[in-house]
VOBA-1610 file (N, C-alpha, C; in pm, whole numbers, padded with zeros to 5 digits, always signed):
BEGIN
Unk+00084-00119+00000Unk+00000+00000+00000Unk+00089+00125+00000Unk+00063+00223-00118Unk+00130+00329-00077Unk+00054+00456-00006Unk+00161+00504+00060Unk+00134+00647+00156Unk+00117+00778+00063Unk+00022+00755+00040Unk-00083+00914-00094Unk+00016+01040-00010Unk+00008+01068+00113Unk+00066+01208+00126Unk+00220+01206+00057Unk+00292+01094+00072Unk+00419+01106+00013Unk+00406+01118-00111Unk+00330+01045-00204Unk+00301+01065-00300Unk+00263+01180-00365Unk+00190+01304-00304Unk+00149+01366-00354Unk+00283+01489-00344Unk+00359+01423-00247Unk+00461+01531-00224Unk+00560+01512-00363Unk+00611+01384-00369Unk+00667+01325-00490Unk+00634+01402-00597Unk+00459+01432-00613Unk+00444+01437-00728Unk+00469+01587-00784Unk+00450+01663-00667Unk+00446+01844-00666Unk+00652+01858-00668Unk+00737+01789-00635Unk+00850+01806-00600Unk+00874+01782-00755Unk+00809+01681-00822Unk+00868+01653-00997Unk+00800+01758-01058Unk+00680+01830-01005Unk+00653+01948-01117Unk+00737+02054-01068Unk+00819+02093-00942Unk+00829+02158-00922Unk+01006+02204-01001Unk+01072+02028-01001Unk+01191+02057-01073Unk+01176+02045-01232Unk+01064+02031-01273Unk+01012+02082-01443Unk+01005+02234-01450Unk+00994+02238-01361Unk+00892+02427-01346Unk+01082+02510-01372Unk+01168+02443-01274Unk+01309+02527-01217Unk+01382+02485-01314Unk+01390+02393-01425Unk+01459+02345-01503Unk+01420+02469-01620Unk+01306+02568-01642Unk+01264+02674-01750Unk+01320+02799-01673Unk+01291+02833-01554Unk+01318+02929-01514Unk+01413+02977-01432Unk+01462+03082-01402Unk+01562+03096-01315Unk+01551+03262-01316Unk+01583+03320-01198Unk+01595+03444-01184Unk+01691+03483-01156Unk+01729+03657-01166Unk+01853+03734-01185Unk+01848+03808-01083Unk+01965+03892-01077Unk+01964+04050-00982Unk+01854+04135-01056Unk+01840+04152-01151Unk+01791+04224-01248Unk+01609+04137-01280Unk+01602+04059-01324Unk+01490+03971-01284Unk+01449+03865-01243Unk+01449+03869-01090Unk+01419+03794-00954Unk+01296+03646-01032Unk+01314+03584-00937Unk+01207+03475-00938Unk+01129+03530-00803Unk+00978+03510-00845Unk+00944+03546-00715Unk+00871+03362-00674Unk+00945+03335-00582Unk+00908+03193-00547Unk+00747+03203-00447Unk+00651+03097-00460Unk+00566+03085-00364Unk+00544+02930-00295Unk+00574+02949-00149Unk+00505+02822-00081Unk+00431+02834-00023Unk+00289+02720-00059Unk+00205+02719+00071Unk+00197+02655+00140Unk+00155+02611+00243Unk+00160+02543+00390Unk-00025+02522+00416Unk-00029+02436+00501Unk-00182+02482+00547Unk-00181+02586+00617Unk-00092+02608+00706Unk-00106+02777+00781Unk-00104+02894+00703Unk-00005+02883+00613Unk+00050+02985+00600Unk+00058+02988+00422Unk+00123+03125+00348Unk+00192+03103+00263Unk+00307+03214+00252Unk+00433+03171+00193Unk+00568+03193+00223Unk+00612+03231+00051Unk+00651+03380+00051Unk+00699+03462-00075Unk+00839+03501-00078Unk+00900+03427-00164Unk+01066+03496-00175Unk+01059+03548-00336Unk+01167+03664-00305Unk+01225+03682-00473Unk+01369+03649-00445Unk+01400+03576-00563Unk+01516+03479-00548Unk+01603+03538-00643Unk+01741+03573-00616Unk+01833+03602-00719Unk+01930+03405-00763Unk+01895+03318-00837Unk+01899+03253-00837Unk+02087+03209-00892Unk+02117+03295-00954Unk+02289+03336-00982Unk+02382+03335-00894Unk+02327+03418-00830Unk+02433+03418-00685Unk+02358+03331-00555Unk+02254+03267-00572Unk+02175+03165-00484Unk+02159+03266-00340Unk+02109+03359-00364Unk+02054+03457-00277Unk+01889+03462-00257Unk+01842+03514-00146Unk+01731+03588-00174Unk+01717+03726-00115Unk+01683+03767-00221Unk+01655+03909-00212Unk+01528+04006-00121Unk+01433+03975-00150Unk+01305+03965-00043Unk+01216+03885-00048Unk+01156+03862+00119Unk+01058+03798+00128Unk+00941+03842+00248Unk+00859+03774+00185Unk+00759+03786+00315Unk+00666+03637+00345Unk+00574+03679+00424Unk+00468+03607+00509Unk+00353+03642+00538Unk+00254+03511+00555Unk+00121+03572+00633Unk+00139+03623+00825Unk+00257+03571+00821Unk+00262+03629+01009Unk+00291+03770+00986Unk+00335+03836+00875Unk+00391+03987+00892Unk+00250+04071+00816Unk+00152+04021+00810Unk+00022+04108+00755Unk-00070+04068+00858Unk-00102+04162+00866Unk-00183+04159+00978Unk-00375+04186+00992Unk-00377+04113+00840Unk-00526+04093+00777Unk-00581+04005+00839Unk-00726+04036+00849Unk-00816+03911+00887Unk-00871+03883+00770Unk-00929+03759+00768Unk-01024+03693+00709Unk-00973+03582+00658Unk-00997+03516+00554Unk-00960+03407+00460Unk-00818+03394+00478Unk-00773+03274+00458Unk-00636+03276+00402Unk-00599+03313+00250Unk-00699+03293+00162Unk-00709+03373+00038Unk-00695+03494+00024Unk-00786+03548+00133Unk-00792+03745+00142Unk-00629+03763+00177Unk-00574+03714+00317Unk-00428+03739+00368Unk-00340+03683+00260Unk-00366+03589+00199Unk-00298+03562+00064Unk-00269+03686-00038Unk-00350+03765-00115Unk-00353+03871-00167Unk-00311+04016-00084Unk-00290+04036+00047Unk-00240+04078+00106Unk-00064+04054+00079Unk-00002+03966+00129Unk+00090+03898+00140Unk+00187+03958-00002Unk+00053+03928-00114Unk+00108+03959-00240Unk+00152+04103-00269Unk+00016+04180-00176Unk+00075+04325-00191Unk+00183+04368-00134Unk+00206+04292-00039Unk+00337+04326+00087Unk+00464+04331+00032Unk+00492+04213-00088Unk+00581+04198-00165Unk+00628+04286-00279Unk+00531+04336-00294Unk+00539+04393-00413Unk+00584+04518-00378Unk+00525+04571-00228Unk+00594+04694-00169Unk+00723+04684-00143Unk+00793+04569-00098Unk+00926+04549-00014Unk+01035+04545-00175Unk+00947+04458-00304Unk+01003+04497-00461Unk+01069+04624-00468Unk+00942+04699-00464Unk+00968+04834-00559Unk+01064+04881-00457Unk+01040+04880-00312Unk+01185+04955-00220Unk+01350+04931-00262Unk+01324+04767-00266Unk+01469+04717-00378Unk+01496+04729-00510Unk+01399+04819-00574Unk+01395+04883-00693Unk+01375+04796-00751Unk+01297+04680-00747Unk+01293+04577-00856Unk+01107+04580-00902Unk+01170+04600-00979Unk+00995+04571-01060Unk+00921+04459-01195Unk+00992+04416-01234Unk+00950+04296-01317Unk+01005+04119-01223Unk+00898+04077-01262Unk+00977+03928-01194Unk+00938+03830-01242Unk+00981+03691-01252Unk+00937+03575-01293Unk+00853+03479-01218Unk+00703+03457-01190Unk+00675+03393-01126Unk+00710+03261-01116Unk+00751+03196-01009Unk+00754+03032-00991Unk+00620+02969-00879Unk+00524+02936-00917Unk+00434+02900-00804Unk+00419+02737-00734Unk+00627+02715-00774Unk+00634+02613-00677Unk+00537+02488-00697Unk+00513+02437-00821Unk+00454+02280-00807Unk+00326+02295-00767Unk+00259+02405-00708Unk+00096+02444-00703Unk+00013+02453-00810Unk-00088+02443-00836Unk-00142+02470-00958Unk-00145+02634-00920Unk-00186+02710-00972Unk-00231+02857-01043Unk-00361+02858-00952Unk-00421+02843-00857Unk-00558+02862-00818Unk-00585+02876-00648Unk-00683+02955-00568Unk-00699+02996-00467Unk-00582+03121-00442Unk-00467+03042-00306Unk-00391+03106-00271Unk-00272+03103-00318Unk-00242+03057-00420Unk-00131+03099-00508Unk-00181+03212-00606Unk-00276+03188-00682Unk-00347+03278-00771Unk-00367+03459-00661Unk-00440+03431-00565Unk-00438+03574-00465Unk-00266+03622-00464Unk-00186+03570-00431Unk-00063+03603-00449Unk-00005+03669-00555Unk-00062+03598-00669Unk-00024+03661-00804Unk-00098+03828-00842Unk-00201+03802-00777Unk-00309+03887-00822Unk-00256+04041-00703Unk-00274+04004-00612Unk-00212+04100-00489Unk-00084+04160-00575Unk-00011+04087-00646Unk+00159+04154-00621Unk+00123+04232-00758Unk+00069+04202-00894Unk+00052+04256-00955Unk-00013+04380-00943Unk-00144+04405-00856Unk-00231+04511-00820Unk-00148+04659-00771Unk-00044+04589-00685Unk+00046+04676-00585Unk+00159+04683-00678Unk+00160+04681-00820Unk+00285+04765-00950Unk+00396+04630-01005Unk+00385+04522-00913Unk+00513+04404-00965Unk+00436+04368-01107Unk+00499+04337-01194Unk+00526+04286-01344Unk+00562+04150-01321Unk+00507+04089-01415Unk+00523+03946-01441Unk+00531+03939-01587
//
C-alpha cells in the first residue's frame, strides 16, 4: 500500500523541478518563489545566480483578517511593496509545483495590483 501524502509530495517536487529546469531568476529579474503550507503562505524573490534571496515575506507579517485567500492577496501586496523599495519591478513567477488557483493565484493577483510585473 502506498502512503498518498508522500506521494502527492513526490508528485508536486517533480513538477516543481520541471517548473526550475525553465526558469531561473537574476539581480535584475528575480524569481518570485511561492510556498504554501496549510497555515500559512511563504513569498521569496530569489536572485537565483548568486543563490541569494533578495526579499521575502509572510502571512505572520500582515496583519489581515479573514480568509487565508484574502491574507494571501495581502501577502502579495506586501511583496510587491518590499520589490519596488529594492527597486525591482518585473519578476518571474515560480508557483512552486501548485497549480495557479486559490492562494497561489491571490498572491499573483495581490503583487501585480500593488505595480510588480510578471
Amino acid at each position: 500500500m502506498v502512503d498518498i501524502q508522500k506521494e502527492k509530495q513526490l508528485k508536486r517536487k517533480r513538477r516543481q523541478k520541471r517548473v526550475r529546469a525553465k526558469i531561473s531568476g537574476t539581480a535584475e529579474l528575480p524569481r518570485l518563489n511561492v510556498y504554501r503550507s496549510n497555515i500559512g503562505v511563504f513569498v521569496q524573490l530569489i536572485d537565483d545566480v548568486n543563490g541569494r534571496t533578495l526579499v521575502s515575506a509572510s502571512n505572520k507579517e500582515v496583519k489581515a483578517k479573514g480568509t487565508k485567500t484574502e491574507q494571501s492577496f495581502e501577502v502579495g501586496k506586501l511583496i510587491a511593496q518590499k520589490a519596488q523599495k529594492a527597486k525591482i519591478e518585473k519578476v518571474v513567477f515560480d508557483k512552486g509545483g501548485f497549480k495557479y488557483h486559490g492562494r497561489i493565484k491571490a498572491v499573483a493577483e495581490g503583487a501585480r495590483e500593488a505595480g510588480l510585473q510578471f
